[in-house]
PyMOL Python script that loads the backbone (N, CA, C, O; Angstrom):
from pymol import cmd

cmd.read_pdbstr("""\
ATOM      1  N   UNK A   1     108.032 123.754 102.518  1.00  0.00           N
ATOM      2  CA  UNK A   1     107.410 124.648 101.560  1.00  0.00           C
ATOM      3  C   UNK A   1     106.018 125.011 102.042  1.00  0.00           C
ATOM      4  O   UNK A   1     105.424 124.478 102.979  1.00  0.00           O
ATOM      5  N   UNK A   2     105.551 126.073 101.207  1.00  0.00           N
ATOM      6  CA  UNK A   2     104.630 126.411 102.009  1.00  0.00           C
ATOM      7  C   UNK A   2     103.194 126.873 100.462  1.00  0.00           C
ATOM      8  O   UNK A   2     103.158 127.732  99.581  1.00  0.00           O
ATOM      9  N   UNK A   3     102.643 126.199 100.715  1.00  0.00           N
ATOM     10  CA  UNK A   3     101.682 126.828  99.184  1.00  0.00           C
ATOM     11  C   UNK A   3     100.240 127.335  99.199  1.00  0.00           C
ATOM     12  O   UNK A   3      99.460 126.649  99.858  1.00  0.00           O
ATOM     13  N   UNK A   4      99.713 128.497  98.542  1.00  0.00           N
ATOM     14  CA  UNK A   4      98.225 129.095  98.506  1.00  0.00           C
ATOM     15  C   UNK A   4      98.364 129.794  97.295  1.00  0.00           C
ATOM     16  O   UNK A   4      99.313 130.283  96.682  1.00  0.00           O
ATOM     17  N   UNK A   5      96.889 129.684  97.086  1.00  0.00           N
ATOM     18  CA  UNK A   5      96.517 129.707  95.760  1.00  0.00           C
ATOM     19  C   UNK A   5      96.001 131.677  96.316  1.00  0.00           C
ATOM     20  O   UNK A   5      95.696 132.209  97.384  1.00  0.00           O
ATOM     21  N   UNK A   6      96.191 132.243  94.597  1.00  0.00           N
ATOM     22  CA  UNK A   6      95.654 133.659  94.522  1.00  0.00           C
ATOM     23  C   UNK A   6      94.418 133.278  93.679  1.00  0.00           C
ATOM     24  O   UNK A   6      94.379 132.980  92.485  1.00  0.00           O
ATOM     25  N   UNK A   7      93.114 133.383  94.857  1.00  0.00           N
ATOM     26  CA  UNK A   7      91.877 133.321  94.597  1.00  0.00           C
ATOM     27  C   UNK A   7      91.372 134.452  93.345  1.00  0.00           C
ATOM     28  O   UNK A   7      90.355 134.509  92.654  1.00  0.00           O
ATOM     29  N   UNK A   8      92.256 135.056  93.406  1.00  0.00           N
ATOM     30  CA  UNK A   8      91.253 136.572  92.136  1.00  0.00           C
ATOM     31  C   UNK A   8      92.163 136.051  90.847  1.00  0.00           C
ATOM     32  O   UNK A   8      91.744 136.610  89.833  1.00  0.00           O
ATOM     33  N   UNK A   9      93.208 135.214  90.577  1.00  0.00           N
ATOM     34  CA  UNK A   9      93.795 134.351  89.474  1.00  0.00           C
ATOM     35  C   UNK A   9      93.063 133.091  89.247  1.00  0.00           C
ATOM     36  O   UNK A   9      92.745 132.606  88.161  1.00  0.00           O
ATOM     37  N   UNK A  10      92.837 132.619  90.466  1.00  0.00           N
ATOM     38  CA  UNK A  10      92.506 130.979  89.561  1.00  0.00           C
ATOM     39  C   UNK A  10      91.150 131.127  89.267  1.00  0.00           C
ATOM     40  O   UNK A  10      90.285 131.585  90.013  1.00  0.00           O
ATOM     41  N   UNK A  11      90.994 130.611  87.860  1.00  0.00           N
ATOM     42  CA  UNK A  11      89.943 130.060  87.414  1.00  0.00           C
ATOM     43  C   UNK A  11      89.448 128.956  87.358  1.00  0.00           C
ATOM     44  O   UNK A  11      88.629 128.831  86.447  1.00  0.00           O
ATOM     45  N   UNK A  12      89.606 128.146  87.935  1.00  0.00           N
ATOM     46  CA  UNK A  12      88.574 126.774  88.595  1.00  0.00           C
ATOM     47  C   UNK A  12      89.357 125.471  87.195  1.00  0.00           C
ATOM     48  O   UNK A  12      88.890 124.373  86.891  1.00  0.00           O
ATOM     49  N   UNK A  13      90.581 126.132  86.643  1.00  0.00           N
ATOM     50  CA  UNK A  13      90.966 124.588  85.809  1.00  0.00           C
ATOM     51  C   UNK A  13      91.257 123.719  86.108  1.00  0.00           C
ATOM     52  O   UNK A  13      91.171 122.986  85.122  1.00  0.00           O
ATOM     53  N   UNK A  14      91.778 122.916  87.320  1.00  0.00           N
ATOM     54  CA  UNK A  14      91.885 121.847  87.818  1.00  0.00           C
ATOM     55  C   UNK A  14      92.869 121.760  87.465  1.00  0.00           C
ATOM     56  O   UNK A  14      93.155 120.639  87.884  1.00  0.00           O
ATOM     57  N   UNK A  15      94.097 122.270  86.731  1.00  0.00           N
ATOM     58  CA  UNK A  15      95.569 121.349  86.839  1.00  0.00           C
ATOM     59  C   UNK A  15      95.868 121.248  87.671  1.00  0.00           C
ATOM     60  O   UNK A  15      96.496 120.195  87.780  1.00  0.00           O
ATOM     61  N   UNK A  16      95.795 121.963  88.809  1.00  0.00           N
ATOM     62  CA  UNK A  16      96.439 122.000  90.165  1.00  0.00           C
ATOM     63  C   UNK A  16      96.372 120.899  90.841  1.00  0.00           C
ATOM     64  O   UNK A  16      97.309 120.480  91.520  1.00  0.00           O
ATOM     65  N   UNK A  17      95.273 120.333  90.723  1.00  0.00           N
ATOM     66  CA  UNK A  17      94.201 118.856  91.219  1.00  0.00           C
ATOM     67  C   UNK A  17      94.781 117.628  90.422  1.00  0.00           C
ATOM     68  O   UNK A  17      94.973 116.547  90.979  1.00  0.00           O
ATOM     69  N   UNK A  18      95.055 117.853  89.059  1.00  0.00           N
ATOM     70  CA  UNK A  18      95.422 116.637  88.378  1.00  0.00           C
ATOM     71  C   UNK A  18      96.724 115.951  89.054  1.00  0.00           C
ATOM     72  O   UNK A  18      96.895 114.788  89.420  1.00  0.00           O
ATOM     73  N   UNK A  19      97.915 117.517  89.104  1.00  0.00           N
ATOM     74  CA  UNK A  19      98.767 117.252  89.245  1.00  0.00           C
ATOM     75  C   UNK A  19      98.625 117.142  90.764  1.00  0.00           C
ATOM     76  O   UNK A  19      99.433 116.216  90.831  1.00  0.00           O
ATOM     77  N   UNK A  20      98.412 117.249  91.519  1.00  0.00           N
ATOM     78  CA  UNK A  20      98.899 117.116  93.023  1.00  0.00           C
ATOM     79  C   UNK A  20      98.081 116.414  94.040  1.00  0.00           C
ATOM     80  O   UNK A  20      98.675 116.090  95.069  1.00  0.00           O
ATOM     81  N   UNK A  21      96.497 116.045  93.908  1.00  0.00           N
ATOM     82  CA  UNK A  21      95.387 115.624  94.349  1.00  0.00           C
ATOM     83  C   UNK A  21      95.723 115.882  96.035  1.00  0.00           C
ATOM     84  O   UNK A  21      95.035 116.710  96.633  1.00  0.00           O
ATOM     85  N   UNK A  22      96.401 115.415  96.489  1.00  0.00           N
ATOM     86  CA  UNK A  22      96.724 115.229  97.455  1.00  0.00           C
ATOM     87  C   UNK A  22      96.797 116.733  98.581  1.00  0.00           C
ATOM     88  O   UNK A  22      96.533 116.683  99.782  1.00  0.00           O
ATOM     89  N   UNK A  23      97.291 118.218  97.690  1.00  0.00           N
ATOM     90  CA  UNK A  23      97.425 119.270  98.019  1.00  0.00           C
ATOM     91  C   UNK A  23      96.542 120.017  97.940  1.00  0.00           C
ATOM     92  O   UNK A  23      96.333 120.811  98.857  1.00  0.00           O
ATOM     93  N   UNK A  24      95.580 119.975  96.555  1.00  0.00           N
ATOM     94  CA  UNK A  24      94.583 120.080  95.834  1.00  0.00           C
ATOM     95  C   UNK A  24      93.231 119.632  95.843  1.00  0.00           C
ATOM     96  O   UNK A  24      92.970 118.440  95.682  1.00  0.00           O
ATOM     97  N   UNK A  25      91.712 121.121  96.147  1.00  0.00           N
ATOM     98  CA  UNK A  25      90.946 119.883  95.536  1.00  0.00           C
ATOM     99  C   UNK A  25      90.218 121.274  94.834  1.00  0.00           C
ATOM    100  O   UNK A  25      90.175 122.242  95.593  1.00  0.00           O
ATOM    101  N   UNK A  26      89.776 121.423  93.782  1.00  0.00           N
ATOM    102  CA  UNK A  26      88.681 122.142  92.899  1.00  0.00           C
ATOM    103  C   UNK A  26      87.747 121.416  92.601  1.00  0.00           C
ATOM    104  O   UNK A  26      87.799 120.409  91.896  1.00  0.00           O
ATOM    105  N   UNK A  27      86.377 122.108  93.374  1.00  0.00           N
ATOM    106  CA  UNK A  27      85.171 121.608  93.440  1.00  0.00           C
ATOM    107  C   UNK A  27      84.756 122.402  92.142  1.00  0.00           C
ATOM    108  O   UNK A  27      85.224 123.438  91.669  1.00  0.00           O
ATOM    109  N   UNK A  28      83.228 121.191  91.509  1.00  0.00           N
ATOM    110  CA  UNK A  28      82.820 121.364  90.403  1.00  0.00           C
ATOM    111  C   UNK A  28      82.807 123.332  90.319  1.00  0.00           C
ATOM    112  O   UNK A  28      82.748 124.026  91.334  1.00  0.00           O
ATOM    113  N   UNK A  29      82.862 123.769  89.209  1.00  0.00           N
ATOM    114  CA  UNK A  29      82.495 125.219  88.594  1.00  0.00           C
ATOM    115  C   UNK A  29      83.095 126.129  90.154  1.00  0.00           C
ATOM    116  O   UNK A  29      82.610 127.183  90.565  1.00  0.00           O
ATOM    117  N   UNK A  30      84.040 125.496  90.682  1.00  0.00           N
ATOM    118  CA  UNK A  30      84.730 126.366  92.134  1.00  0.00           C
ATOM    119  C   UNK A  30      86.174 126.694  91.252  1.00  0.00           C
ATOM    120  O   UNK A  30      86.478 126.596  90.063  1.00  0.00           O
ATOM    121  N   UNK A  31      86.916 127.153  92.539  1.00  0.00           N
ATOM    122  CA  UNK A  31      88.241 127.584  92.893  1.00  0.00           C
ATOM    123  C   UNK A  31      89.198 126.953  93.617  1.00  0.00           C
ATOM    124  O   UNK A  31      88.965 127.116  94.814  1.00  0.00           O
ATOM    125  N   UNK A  32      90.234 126.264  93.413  1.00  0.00           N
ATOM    126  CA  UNK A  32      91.101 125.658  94.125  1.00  0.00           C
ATOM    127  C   UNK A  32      90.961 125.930  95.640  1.00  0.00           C
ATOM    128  O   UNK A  32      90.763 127.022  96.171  1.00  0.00           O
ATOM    129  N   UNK A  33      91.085 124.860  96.165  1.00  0.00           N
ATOM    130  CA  UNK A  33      91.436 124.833  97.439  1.00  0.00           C
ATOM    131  C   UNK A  33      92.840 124.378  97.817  1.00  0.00           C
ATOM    132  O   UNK A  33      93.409 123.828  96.875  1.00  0.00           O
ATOM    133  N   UNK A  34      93.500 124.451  98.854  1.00  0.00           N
ATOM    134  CA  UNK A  34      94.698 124.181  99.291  1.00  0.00           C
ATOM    135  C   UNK A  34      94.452 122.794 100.445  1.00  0.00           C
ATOM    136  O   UNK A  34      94.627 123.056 101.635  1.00  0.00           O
ATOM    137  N   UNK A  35      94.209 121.914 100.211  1.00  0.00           N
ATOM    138  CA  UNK A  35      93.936 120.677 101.565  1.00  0.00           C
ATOM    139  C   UNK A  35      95.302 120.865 102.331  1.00  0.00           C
ATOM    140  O   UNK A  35      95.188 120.900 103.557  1.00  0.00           O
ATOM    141  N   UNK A  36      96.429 120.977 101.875  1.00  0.00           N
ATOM    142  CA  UNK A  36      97.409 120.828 102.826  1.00  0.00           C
ATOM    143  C   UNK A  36      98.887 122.090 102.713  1.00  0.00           C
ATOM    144  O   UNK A  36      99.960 121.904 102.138  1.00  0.00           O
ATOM    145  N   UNK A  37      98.519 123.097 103.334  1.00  0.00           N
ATOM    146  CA  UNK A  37      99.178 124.228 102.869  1.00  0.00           C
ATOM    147  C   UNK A  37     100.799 123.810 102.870  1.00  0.00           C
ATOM    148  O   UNK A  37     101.430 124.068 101.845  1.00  0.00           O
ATOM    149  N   UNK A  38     101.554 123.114 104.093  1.00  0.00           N
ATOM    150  CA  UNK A  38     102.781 122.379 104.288  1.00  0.00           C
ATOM    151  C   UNK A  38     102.531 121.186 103.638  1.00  0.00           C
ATOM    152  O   UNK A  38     101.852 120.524 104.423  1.00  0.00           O
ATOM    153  N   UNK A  39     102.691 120.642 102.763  1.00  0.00           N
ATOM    154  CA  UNK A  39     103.270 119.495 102.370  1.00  0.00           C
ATOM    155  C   UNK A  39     104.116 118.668 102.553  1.00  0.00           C
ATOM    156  O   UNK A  39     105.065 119.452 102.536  1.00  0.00           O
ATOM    157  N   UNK A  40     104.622 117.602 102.736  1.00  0.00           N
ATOM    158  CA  UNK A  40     105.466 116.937 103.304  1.00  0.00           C
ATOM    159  C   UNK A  40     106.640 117.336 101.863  1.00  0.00           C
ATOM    160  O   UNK A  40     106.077 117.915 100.933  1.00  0.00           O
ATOM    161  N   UNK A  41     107.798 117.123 101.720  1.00  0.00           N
ATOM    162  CA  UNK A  41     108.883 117.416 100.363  1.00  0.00           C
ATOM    163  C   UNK A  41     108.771 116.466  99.662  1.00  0.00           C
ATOM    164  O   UNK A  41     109.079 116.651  98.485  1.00  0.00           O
ATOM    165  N   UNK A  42     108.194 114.776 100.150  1.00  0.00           N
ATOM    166  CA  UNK A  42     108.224 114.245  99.538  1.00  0.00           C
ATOM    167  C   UNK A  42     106.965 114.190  97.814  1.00  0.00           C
ATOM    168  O   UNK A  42     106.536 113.353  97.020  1.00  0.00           O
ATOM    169  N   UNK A  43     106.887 115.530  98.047  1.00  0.00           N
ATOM    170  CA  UNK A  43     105.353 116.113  97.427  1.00  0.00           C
ATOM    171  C   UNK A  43     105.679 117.284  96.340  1.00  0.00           C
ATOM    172  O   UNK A  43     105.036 117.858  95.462  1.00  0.00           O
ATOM    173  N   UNK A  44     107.043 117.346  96.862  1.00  0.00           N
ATOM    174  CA  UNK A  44     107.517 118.633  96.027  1.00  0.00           C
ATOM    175  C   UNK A  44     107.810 118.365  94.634  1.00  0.00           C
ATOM    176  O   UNK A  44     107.717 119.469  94.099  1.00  0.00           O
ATOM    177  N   UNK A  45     108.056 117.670  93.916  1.00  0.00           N
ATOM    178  CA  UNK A  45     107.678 116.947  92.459  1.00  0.00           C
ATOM    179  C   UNK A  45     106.349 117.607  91.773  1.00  0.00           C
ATOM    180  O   UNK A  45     106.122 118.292  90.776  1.00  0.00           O
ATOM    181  N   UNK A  46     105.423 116.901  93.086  1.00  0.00           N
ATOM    182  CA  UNK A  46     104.226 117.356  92.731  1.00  0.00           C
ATOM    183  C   UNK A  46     103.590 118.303  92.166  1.00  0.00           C
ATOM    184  O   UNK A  46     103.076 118.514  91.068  1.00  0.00           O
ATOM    185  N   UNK A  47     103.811 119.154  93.731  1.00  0.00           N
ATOM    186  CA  UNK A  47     103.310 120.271  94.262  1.00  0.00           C
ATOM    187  C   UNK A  47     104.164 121.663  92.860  1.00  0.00           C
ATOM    188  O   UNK A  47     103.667 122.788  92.827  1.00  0.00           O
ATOM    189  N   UNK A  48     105.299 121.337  91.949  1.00  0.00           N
ATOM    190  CA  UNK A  48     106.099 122.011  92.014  1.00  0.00           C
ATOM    191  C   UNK A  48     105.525 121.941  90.312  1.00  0.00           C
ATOM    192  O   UNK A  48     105.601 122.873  89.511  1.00  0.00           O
ATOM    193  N   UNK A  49     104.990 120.672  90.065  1.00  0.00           N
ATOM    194  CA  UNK A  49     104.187 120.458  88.763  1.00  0.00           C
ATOM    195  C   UNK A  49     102.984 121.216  88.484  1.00  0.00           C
ATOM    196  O   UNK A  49     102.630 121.574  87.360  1.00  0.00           O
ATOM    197  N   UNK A  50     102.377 121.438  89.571  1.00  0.00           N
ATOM    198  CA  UNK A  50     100.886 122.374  89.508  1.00  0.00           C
ATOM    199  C   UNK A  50     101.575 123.535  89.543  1.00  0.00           C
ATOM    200  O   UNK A  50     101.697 124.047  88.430  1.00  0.00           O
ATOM    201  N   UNK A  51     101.892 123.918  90.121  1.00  0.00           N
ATOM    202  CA  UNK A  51     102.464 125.418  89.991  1.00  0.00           C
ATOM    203  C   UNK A  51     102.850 125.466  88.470  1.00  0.00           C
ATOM    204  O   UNK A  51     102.170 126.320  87.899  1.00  0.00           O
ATOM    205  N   UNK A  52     103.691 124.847  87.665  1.00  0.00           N
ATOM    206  CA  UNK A  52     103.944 124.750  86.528  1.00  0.00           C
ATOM    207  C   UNK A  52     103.246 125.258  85.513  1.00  0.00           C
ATOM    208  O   UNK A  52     103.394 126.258  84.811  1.00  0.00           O
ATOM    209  N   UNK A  53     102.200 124.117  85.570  1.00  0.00           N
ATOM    210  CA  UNK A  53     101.407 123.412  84.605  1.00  0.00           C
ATOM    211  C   UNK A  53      99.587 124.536  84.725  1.00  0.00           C
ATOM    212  O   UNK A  53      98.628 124.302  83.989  1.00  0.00           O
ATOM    213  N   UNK A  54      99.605 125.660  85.822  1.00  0.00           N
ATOM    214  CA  UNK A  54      98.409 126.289  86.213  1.00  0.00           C
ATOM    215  C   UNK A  54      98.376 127.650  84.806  1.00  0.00           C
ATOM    216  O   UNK A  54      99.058 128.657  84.620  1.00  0.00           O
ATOM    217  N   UNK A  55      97.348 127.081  84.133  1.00  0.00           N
ATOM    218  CA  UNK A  55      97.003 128.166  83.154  1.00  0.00           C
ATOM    219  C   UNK A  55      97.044 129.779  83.257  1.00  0.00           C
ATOM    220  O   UNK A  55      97.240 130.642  82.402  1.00  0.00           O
ATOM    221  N   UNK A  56      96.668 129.868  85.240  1.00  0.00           N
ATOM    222  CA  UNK A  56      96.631 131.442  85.579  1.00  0.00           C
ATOM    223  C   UNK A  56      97.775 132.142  86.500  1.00  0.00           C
ATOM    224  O   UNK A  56      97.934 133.164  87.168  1.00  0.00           O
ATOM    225  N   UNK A  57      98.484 130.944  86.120  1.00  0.00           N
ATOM    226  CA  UNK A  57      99.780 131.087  87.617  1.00  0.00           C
ATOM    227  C   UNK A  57      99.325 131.720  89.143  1.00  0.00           C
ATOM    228  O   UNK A  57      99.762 132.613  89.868  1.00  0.00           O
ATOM    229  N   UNK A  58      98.350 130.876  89.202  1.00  0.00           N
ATOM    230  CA  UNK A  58      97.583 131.107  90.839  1.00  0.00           C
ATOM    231  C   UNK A  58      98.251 130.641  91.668  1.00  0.00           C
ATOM    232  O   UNK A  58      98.347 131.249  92.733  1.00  0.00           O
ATOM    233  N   UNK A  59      98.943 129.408  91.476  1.00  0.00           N
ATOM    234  CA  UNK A  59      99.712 129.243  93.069  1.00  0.00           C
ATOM    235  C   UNK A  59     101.228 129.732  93.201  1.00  0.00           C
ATOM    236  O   UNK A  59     102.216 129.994  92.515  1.00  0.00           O
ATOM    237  N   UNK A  60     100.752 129.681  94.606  1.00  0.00           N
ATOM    238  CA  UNK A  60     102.211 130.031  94.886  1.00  0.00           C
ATOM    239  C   UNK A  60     103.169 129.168  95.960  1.00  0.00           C
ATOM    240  O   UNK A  60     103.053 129.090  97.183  1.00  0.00           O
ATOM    241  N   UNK A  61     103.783 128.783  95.408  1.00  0.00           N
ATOM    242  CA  UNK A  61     104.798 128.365  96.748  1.00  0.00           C
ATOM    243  C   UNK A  61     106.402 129.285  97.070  1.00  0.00           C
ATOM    244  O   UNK A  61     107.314 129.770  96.401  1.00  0.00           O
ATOM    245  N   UNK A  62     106.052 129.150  98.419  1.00  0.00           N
ATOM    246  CA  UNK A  62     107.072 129.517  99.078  1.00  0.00           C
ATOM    247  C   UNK A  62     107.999 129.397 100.206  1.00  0.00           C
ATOM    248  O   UNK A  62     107.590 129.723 101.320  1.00  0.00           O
ATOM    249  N   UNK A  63     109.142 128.989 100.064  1.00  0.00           N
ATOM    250  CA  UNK A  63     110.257 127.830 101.233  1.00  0.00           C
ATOM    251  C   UNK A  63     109.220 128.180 102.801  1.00  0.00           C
ATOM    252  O   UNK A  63     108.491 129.056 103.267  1.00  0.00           O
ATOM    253  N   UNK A  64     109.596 127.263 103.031  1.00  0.00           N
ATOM    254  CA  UNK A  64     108.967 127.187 104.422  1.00  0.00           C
ATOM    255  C   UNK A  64     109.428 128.241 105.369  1.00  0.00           C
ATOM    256  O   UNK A  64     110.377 128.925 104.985  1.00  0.00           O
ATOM    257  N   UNK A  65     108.841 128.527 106.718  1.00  0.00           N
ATOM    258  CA  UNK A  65     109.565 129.600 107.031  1.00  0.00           C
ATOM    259  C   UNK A  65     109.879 129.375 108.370  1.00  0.00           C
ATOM    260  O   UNK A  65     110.558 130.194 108.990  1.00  0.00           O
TER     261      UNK A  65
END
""", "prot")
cmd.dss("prot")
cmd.show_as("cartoon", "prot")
cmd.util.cbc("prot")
cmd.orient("prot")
């Protein structure tokens, strides 16, 4: 899988971070960052929860390619 956030959507809420830390980091009054754009699958739980759970539907994932 493959995941990045749409910077002109997210607004700096941190679900993305709660749920995934590992993929995720939103610095204070920032914008998501992506630490690990490939994720390992064993992450996809995760990774698949922030996408979910994101107030602005900023991320995106998409199958690997």
């Amino acid at each position: 899988m493959r995941v990045s956030v749409d910077l002109d959507l997210c607004q700096g809420h941190a679900m993305c971070e709660l749920e995934a830390p590992e993929v995720f980091e939103v610095p204070r009054k920032g914008k998501a960052r992506v630490l690990d754009p490939r994720p390992p699958e064993t992450l996809r739980d995760r990774v698949e929860a922030a996408v979910r759970y994101c107030p602005t539907q900023a991320i995106l994932l998409k199958p690997k390619e």
